[in-house]
C-alpha positions as CSV (number, residue, x, y, z in Angstrom):
1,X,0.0,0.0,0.0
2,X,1.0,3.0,-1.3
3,X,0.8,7.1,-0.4
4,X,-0.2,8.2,-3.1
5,X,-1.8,12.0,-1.7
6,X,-1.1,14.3,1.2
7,X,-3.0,17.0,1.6
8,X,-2.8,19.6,4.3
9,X,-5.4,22.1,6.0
10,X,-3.2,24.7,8.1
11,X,-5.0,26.2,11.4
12,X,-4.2,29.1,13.0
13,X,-4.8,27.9,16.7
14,X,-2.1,27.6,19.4
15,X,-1.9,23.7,19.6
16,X,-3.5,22.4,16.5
17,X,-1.7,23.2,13.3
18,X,-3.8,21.6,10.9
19,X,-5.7,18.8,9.2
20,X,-4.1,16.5,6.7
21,X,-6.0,14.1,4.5
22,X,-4.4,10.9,3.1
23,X,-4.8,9.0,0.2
24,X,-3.6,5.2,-0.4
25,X,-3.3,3.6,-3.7
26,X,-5.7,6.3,-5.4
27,X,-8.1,4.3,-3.8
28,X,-8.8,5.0,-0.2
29,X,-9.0,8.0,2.0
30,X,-8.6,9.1,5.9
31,X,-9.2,12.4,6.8
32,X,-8.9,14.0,10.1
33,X,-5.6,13.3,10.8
34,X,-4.5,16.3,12.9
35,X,-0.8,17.4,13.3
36,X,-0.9,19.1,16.8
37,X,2.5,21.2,18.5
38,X,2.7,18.9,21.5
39,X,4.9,19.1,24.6
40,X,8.1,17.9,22.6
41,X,7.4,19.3,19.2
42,X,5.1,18.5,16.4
43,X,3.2,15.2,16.5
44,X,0.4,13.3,14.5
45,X,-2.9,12.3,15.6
46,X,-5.2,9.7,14.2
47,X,-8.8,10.4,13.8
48,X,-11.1,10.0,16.4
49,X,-14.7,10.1,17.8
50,X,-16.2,10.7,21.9
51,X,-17.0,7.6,23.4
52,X,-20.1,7.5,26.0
53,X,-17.5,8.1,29.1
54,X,-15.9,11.3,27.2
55,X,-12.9,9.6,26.6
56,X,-11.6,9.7,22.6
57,X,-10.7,6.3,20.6
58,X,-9.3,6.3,17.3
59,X,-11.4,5.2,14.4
60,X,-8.4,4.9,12.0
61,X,-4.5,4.0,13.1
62,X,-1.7,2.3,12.2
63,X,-0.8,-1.7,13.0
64,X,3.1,-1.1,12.8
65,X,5.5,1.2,14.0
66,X,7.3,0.8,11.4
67,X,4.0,2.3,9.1
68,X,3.4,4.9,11.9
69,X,6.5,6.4,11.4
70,X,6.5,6.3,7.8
71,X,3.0,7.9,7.5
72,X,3.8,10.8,10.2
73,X,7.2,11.7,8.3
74,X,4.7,12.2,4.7
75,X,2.5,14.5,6.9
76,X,4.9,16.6,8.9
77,X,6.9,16.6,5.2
78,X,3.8,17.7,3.6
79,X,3.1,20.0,6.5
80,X,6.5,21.5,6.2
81,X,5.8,22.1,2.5
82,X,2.4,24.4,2.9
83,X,4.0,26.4,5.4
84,X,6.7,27.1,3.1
85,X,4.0,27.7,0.0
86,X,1.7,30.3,2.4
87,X,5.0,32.2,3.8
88,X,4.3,31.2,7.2
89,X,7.4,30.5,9.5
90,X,8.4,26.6,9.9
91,X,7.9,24.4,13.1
92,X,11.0,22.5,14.1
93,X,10.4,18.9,14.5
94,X,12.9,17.6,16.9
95,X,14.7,14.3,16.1
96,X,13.3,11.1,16.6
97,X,17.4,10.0,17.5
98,X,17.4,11.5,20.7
99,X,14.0,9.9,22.1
């Protein structure tokens, strides 16, 4: 399974940064993936729904970590990319070495 399409929604809010769709094999598509400026830096969350007891479960996520890590570096790089198209000043990601 192949990315085949990243696409980014940029946010203006203090914590989420924006929303990126993703597209495998030209085929299938998850949106609501949301890259968010956490405690550490930039990370990616899956998308999710409210559960009865408030609480928030994914509906969509990766098996591997292998995967996870490949699709967060395609939507921090596509996220990278739209902040260079609008102008806006770039996030540093810190390494994933030194964790």
């Amino acid at each position: 399974m192949e990315i085949t399409e990243v696409r980014i929604h940029l946010r203006s809010e203090e914590r989420l940064k924006a929303f990126a769709t993703i597209t495998f094999d030209n085929a299938f598509v998850v949106h609501n993936m949301k890259v968010i400026n956490g405690n550490k830096g930039l990370i990616v969350c899956m998308p999710s729904r409210k559960i009865k007891d408030g609480s928030y479960k994914d509906i969509a996520h990766p098996i591997t970590n292998d995967f996870r890590a490949k699709l967060e570096e395609f939507i921090l790089k596509a996220y990278d990319e739209e902040l260079d198209k609008t102008g806006k000043a770039t996030v540093e990601i810190p390494s994933s070495e030194s964790e």
